[in-house]
C-alpha positions in Angstrom: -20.9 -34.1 6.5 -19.5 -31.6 8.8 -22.1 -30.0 11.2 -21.3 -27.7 14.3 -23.1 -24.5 14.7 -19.8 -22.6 15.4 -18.5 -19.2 13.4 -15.9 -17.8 13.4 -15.6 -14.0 12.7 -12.4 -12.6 11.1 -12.7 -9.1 9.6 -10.9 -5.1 8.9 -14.8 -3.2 10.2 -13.2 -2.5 13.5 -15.7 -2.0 16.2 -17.2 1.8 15.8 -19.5 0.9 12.8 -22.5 -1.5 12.8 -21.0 -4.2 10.2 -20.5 -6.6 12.4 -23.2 -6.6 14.0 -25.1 -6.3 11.2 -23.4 -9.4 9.8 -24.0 -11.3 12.7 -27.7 -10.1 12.9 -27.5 -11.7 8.8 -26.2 -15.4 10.6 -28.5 -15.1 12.9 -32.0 -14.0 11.0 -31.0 -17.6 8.5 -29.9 -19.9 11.8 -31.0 -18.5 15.3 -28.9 -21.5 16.8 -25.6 -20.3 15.6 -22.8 -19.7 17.7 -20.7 -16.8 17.0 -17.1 -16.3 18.1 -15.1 -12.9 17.4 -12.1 -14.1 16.6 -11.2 -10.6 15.6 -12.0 -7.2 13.7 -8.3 -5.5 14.1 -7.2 -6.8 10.4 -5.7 -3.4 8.9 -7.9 -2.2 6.3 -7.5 -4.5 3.4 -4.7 -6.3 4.3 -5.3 -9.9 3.3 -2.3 -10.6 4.2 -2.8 -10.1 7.9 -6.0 -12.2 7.6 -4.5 -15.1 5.7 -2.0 -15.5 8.2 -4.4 -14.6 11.2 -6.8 -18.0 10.1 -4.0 -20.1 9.4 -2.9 -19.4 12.9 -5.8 -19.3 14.4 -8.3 -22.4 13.0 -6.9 -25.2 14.8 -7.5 -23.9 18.2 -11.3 -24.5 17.1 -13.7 -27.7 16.8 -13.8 -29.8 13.8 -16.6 -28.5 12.4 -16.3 -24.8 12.7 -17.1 -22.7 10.0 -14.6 -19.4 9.7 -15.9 -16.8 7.9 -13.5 -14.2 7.0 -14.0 -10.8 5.6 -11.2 -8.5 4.3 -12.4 -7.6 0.8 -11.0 -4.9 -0.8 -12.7 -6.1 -4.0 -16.2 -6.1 -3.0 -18.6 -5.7 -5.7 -15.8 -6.9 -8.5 -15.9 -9.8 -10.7 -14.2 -11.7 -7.8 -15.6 -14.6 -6.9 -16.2 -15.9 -3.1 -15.1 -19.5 -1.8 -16.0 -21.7 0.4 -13.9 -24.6 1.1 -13.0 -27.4 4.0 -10.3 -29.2 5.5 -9.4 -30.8 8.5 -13.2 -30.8 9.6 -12.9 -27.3 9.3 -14.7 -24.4 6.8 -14.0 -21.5 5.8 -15.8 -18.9 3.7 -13.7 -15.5 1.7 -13.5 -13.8 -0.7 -11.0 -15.0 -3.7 -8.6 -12.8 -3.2 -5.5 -14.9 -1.2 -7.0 -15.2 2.1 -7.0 -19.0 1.9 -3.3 -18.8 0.4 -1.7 -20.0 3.4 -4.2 -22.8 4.6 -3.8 -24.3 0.5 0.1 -23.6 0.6 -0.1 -26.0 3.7 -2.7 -28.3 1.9 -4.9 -27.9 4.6 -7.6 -27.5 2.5 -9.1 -30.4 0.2 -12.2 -29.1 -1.4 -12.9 -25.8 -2.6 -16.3 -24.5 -3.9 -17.7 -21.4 -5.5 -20.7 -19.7 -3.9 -23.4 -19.1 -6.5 -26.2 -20.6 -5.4 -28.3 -17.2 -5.4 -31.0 -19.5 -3.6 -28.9 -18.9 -0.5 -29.0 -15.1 -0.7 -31.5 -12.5 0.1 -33.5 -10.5 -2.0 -32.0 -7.0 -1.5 -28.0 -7.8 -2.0 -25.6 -4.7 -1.6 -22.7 -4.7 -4.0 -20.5 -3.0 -0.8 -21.2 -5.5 2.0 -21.2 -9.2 0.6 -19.8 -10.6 4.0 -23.1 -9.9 5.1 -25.6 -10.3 2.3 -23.8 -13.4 0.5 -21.4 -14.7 3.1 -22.9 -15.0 6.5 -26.3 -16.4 5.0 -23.9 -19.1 3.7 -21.7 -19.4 7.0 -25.5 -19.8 8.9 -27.2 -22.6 5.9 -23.8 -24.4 6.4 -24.3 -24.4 10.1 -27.8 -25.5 10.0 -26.7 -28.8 8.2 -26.6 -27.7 4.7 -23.8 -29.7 2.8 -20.8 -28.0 1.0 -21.7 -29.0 -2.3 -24.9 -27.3 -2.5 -22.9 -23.5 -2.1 -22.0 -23.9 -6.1 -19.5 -25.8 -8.4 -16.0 -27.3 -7.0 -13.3 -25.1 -8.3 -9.7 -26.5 -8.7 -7.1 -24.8 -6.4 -5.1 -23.8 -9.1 -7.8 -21.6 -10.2 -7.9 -19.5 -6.8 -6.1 -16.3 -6.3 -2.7 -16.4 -4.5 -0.8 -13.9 -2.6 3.3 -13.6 -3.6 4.9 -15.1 -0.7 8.8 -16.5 -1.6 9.3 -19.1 0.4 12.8 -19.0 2.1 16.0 -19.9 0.5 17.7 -22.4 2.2 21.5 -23.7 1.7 24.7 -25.0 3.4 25.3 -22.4 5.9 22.1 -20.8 6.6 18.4 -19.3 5.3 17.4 -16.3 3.6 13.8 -15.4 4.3 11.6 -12.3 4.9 9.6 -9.8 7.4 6.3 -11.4 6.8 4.1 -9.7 9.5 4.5 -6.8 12.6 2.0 -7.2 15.1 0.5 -4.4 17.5 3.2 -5.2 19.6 6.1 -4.6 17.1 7.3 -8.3 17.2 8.7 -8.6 14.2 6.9 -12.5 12.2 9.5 -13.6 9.6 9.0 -16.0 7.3 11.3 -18.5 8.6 9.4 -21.1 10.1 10.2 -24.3 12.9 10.7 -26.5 9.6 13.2 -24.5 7.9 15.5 -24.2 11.2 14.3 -28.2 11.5 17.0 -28.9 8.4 19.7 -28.1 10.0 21.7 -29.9 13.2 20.3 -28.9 16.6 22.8 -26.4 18.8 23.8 -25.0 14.7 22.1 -21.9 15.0 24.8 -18.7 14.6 22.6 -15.9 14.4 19.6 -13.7 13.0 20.4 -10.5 11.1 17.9 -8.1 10.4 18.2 -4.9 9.2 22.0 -4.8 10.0 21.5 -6.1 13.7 22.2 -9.5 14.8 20.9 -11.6 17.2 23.2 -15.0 18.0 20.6 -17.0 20.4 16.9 -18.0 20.1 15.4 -17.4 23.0 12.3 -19.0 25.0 10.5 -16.6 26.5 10.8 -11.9 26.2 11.7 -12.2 29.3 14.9 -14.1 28.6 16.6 -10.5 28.2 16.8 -7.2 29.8 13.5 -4.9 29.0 14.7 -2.6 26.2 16.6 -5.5 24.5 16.0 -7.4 21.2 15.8 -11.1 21.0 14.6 -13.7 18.8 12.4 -16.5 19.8 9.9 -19.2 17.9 6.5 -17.7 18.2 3.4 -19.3 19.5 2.5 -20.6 15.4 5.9 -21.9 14.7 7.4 -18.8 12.6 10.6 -17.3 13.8 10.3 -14.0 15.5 12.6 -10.7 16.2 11.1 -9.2 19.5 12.1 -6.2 22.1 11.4 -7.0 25.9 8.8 -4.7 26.3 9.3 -2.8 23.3 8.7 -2.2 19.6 11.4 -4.4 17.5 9.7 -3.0 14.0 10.5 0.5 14.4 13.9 -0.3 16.7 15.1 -2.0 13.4 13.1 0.4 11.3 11.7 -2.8 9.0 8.7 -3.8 7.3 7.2 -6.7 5.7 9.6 -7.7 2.5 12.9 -6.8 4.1 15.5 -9.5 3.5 15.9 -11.7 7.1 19.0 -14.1 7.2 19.4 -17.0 9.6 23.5 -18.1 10.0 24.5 -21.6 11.1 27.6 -22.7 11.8 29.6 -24.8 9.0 
Protein backbone atom coordinates (compact mmCIF):
# COMPACT_ATOMS: atom_id res chain seq x y z
CA UNK A 1 0.00 0.00 0.00
CA UNK A 2 1.25 3.37 -0.64
CA UNK A 3 0.68 5.87 2.17
CA UNK A 4 2.24 9.51 2.44
CA UNK A 5 0.06 12.39 3.17
CA UNK A 6 1.70 14.42 0.24
CA UNK A 7 -0.43 16.29 -2.78
CA UNK A 8 0.56 17.53 -5.35
CA UNK A 9 -1.44 20.45 -7.08
CA UNK A 10 -1.19 20.81 -10.88
CA UNK A 11 -3.97 23.01 -12.45
CA UNK A 12 -5.13 26.00 -15.42
CA UNK A 13 -7.38 28.22 -12.17
CA UNK A 14 -4.49 30.63 -12.05
CA UNK A 15 -4.39 32.40 -8.79
CA UNK A 16 -7.24 35.36 -8.92
CA UNK A 17 -10.20 33.03 -8.31
CA UNK A 18 -10.90 30.92 -5.20
CA UNK A 19 -10.59 27.28 -6.98
CA UNK A 20 -7.71 26.42 -5.50
CA UNK A 21 -8.25 27.21 -2.46
CA UNK A 22 -11.45 25.94 -2.47
CA UNK A 23 -10.05 22.62 -3.67
CA UNK A 24 -7.63 22.53 -1.15
CA UNK A 25 -10.15 23.61 1.64
CA UNK A 26 -12.08 20.04 -0.16
CA UNK A 27 -8.58 17.87 0.81
CA UNK A 28 -8.44 19.37 3.71
CA UNK A 29 -12.33 19.16 5.21
CA UNK A 30 -11.84 14.78 4.30
CA UNK A 31 -7.91 14.66 5.75
CA UNK A 32 -6.83 17.66 7.99
CA UNK A 33 -3.27 15.97 7.92
CA UNK A 34 -2.61 16.36 4.32
CA UNK A 35 0.23 18.08 2.99
CA UNK A 36 -0.32 20.20 0.07
CA UNK A 37 2.37 21.25 -2.43
CA UNK A 38 1.58 23.81 -5.34
CA UNK A 39 3.30 22.45 -7.92
CA UNK A 40 1.68 24.95 -10.17
CA UNK A 41 -1.62 26.81 -11.54
CA UNK A 42 0.15 28.51 -14.80
CA UNK A 43 -1.24 25.48 -17.19
CA UNK A 44 -2.80 27.54 -20.16
CA UNK A 45 -6.36 27.17 -20.07
CA UNK A 46 -7.08 23.74 -21.18
CA UNK A 47 -4.08 22.75 -22.43
CA UNK A 48 -3.52 19.08 -21.43
CA UNK A 49 -0.81 19.11 -23.12
CA UNK A 50 1.19 21.43 -20.98
CA UNK A 51 -0.01 19.37 -17.96
CA UNK A 52 0.82 15.95 -19.25
CA UNK A 53 4.22 17.06 -19.90
CA UNK A 54 4.42 19.30 -16.74
CA UNK A 55 3.79 15.86 -14.32
CA UNK A 56 5.81 13.67 -16.28
CA UNK A 57 8.57 16.23 -15.56
CA UNK A 58 7.79 16.99 -12.50
CA UNK A 59 6.77 13.58 -10.30
CA UNK A 60 9.98 12.20 -9.65
CA UNK A 61 11.39 15.08 -7.80
CA UNK A 62 8.65 13.93 -5.17
CA UNK A 63 8.46 11.01 -2.45
CA UNK A 64 7.27 7.62 -3.22
CA UNK A 65 4.11 7.97 -2.06
CA UNK A 66 2.88 11.20 -3.25
CA UNK A 67 -0.36 11.59 -4.65
CA UNK A 68 -0.55 14.22 -7.81
CA UNK A 69 -3.67 15.52 -8.41
CA UNK A 70 -3.92 17.24 -11.64
CA UNK A 71 -6.72 19.45 -12.91
CA UNK A 72 -6.91 20.70 -16.55
CA UNK A 73 -10.37 19.64 -17.68
CA UNK A 74 -11.82 21.11 -20.40
CA UNK A 75 -14.54 18.35 -20.30
CA UNK A 76 -15.85 18.79 -16.95
CA UNK A 77 -19.29 17.66 -16.56
CA UNK A 78 -19.00 15.23 -19.86
CA UNK A 79 -19.29 11.55 -20.02
CA UNK A 80 -15.54 11.54 -19.39
CA UNK A 81 -14.47 9.52 -16.85
CA UNK A 82 -11.66 10.42 -14.09
CA UNK A 83 -8.56 8.05 -13.25
CA UNK A 84 -6.64 7.35 -10.70
CA UNK A 85 -3.65 5.31 -11.14
CA UNK A 86 0.00 4.50 -9.63
CA UNK A 87 3.42 3.79 -10.47
CA UNK A 88 6.74 4.05 -9.18
CA UNK A 89 5.20 4.58 -5.61
CA UNK A 90 3.68 7.43 -7.02
CA UNK A 91 -0.32 8.45 -7.72
CA UNK A 92 -1.91 10.45 -9.61
CA UNK A 93 -5.49 11.43 -10.08
CA UNK A 94 -7.14 13.38 -13.79
CA UNK A 95 -9.41 13.53 -15.65
CA UNK A 96 -9.42 10.97 -18.85
CA UNK A 97 -8.59 13.15 -21.22
CA UNK A 98 -4.52 12.48 -22.01
CA UNK A 99 -3.01 13.98 -19.03
CA UNK A 100 -1.48 10.65 -18.05
CA UNK A 101 -0.36 10.11 -21.86
CA UNK A 102 3.12 10.63 -21.25
CA UNK A 103 3.65 8.83 -17.76
CA UNK A 104 1.73 5.46 -19.73
CA UNK A 105 3.82 6.18 -23.06
CA UNK A 106 6.86 5.74 -20.57
CA UNK A 107 5.19 2.82 -18.71
CA UNK A 108 5.49 4.53 -15.63
CA UNK A 109 2.22 3.71 -14.68
CA UNK A 110 1.12 -0.03 -13.77
CA UNK A 111 -2.38 0.19 -12.47
CA UNK A 112 -5.07 2.34 -13.53
CA UNK A 113 -8.51 2.67 -11.85
CA UNK A 114 -11.77 4.41 -12.51
CA UNK A 115 -13.22 6.65 -9.76
CA UNK A 116 -16.82 5.75 -9.03
CA UNK A 117 -17.14 5.01 -5.82
CA UNK A 118 -19.82 7.90 -5.13
CA UNK A 119 -19.18 6.80 -1.32
CA UNK A 120 -16.15 9.01 -1.62
CA UNK A 121 -17.98 12.08 -2.86
CA UNK A 122 -20.06 14.66 -1.11
CA UNK A 123 -23.52 15.18 -1.19
CA UNK A 124 -23.81 18.45 -3.24
CA UNK A 125 -21.41 17.64 -6.48
CA UNK A 126 -21.13 20.50 -9.13
CA UNK A 127 -21.02 19.27 -12.64
CA UNK A 128 -18.31 22.50 -13.32
CA UNK A 129 -15.75 21.77 -10.57
CA UNK A 130 -15.08 17.96 -10.20
CA UNK A 131 -11.34 18.59 -9.16
CA UNK A 132 -12.79 19.73 -6.15
CA UNK A 133 -15.98 17.86 -5.46
CA UNK A 134 -14.83 14.26 -6.84
CA UNK A 135 -11.06 14.66 -7.07
CA UNK A 136 -9.56 16.10 -4.05
CA UNK A 137 -11.91 14.10 -1.68
CA UNK A 138 -10.24 11.08 -3.47
CA UNK A 139 -6.54 12.68 -3.42
CA UNK A 140 -7.37 13.30 0.73
CA UNK A 141 -9.18 9.23 1.37
CA UNK A 142 -6.03 8.05 -0.53
CA UNK A 143 -3.79 9.98 1.73
CA UNK A 144 -5.47 8.98 4.85
CA UNK A 145 -4.62 5.26 4.04
CA UNK A 146 -7.32 4.32 1.80
CA UNK A 147 -6.16 1.70 -0.81
CA UNK A 148 -6.34 2.21 -4.72
CA UNK A 149 -8.63 -0.33 -5.36
CA UNK A 150 -11.48 0.88 -3.36
CA UNK A 151 -11.63 4.35 -5.87
CA UNK A 152 -13.62 1.93 -8.59
CA UNK A 153 -12.90 -0.86 -11.15
CA UNK A 154 -9.22 -1.33 -12.84
CA UNK A 155 -9.48 -0.10 -16.29
CA UNK A 156 -7.05 -1.40 -19.03
CA UNK A 157 -4.65 1.32 -20.43
CA UNK A 158 -5.76 0.76 -23.75
CA UNK A 159 -8.98 2.02 -22.78
CA UNK A 160 -7.70 5.55 -21.60
CA UNK A 161 -7.63 8.59 -23.74
CA UNK A 162 -4.40 9.47 -25.57
CA UNK A 163 -3.12 12.65 -26.86
CA UNK A 164 -1.44 12.50 -30.75
CA UNK A 165 2.10 12.82 -30.10
CA UNK A 166 4.40 11.21 -33.32
CA UNK A 167 7.16 10.07 -31.91
CA UNK A 168 10.34 11.16 -33.86
CA UNK A 169 11.51 9.58 -37.00
CA UNK A 170 14.80 8.34 -36.78
CA UNK A 171 17.31 7.14 -39.70
CA UNK A 172 20.89 6.92 -40.97
CA UNK A 173 21.80 10.51 -40.97
CA UNK A 174 19.66 12.12 -38.52
CA UNK A 175 16.03 12.67 -36.65
CA UNK A 176 12.91 14.31 -37.62
CA UNK A 177 10.89 15.32 -34.69
CA UNK A 178 8.63 18.28 -33.50
CA UNK A 179 8.04 21.70 -31.40
CA UNK A 180 6.38 19.93 -28.48
CA UNK A 181 6.13 22.77 -25.87
CA UNK A 182 7.29 26.83 -25.50
CA UNK A 183 7.64 27.80 -22.00
CA UNK A 184 7.15 31.38 -20.51
CA UNK A 185 10.55 31.89 -21.35
CA UNK A 186 10.27 31.15 -25.10
CA UNK A 187 12.70 28.11 -24.94
CA UNK A 188 11.58 26.26 -27.56
CA UNK A 189 10.87 21.93 -25.87
CA UNK A 190 11.18 19.61 -29.00
CA UNK A 191 10.31 16.36 -29.12
CA UNK A 192 13.69 14.91 -29.51
CA UNK A 193 14.73 13.49 -26.43
CA UNK A 194 18.47 12.34 -24.67
CA UNK A 195 17.50 8.66 -26.08
CA UNK A 196 16.95 9.51 -29.58
CA UNK A 197 20.39 11.60 -29.88
CA UNK A 198 21.67 8.36 -27.54
CA UNK A 199 21.41 6.17 -31.08
CA UNK A 200 23.82 7.74 -32.71
CA UNK A 201 27.87 7.94 -32.11
CA UNK A 202 29.00 10.55 -29.53
CA UNK A 203 30.78 13.89 -31.21
CA UNK A 204 28.06 12.91 -34.50
CA UNK A 205 25.87 15.72 -33.87
CA UNK A 206 25.78 18.19 -37.21
CA UNK A 207 23.12 20.49 -36.43
CA UNK A 208 19.50 21.53 -35.35
CA UNK A 209 17.20 23.23 -37.94
CA UNK A 210 14.28 24.85 -36.96
CA UNK A 211 12.23 27.00 -38.84
CA UNK A 212 14.93 27.56 -41.54
CA UNK A 213 17.70 28.34 -38.82
CA UNK A 214 20.41 26.07 -37.78
CA UNK A 215 22.18 25.57 -34.88
CA UNK A 216 25.49 23.16 -35.34
CA UNK A 217 26.56 22.67 -31.41
CA UNK A 218 24.55 21.58 -28.27
CA UNK A 219 25.36 23.57 -25.76
CA UNK A 220 25.58 23.20 -21.83
CA UNK A 221 24.54 26.03 -20.29
CA UNK A 222 22.44 29.82 -22.11
CA UNK A 223 25.25 31.26 -21.13
CA UNK A 224 27.46 29.35 -23.47
CA UNK A 225 26.61 32.27 -26.15
CA UNK A 226 26.34 35.86 -26.48
CA UNK A 227 22.86 37.35 -24.87
CA UNK A 228 20.66 37.83 -27.95
CA UNK A 229 21.90 34.48 -29.53
CA UNK A 230 20.10 31.19 -30.16
CA UNK A 231 21.49 27.90 -29.07
CA UNK A 232 20.43 24.45 -28.37
CA UNK A 233 21.05 22.64 -25.24
CA UNK A 234 19.38 19.28 -23.40
CA UNK A 235 16.95 20.66 -20.95
CA UNK A 236 16.72 19.93 -17.27
CA UNK A 237 13.96 16.58 -18.28
CA UNK A 238 16.08 15.18 -21.00
CA UNK A 239 14.22 16.73 -24.15
CA UNK A 240 16.23 18.69 -26.65
CA UNK A 241 15.82 22.44 -26.55
CA UNK A 242 16.19 25.64 -29.02
CA UNK A 243 16.83 28.64 -26.56
CA UNK A 244 17.87 32.51 -26.90
CA UNK A 245 20.42 33.82 -24.16
CA UNK A 246 18.11 36.03 -22.56
CA UNK A 247 15.55 36.04 -25.06
CA UNK A 248 12.52 34.53 -26.67
CA UNK A 249 13.61 31.62 -29.26
CA UNK A 250 9.59 30.99 -30.05
CA UNK A 251 8.85 34.13 -31.57
CA UNK A 252 12.77 34.78 -32.93
CA UNK A 253 11.99 31.57 -35.02
CA UNK A 254 8.29 32.45 -35.24
CA UNK A 255 7.32 28.45 -34.34
CA UNK A 256 4.83 26.74 -32.48
CA UNK A 257 4.11 23.40 -31.22
CA UNK A 258 3.79 20.85 -34.49
CA UNK A 259 6.47 22.56 -36.54
CA UNK A 260 8.76 19.98 -38.23
CA UNK A 261 12.45 20.01 -36.03
CA UNK A 262 15.32 18.17 -37.71
CA UNK A 263 18.49 16.96 -35.94
CA UNK A 264 21.72 16.29 -38.74
CA UNK A 265 24.55 13.94 -37.95
CA UNK A 266 27.28 13.40 -39.72
CA UNK A 267 27.52 10.22 -42.19
Amino acid sequence: MIQDSLITLTTDFGLQDPYVGQMKGAILKQNIHARIIDLTHAIPAHDILAAAITIRSSYRYFPAGTTHLVVVDPGVGSQRRILAASGEGHRFIAPDNGILTLLLRDSIIDTIHRVENSSLFPREISATFHGRDIMAPVAAALTAGMELDRVGPVTDPSHCVLLDLPEPVINDSGILGQVLHIDRFGNVRTTITTASLSRFQPGGFAGIEVQGRRINTISSTYCDVPEGELLALIDSSGYLEVAVNRGHAARELDCQPGDPVIVYFHK
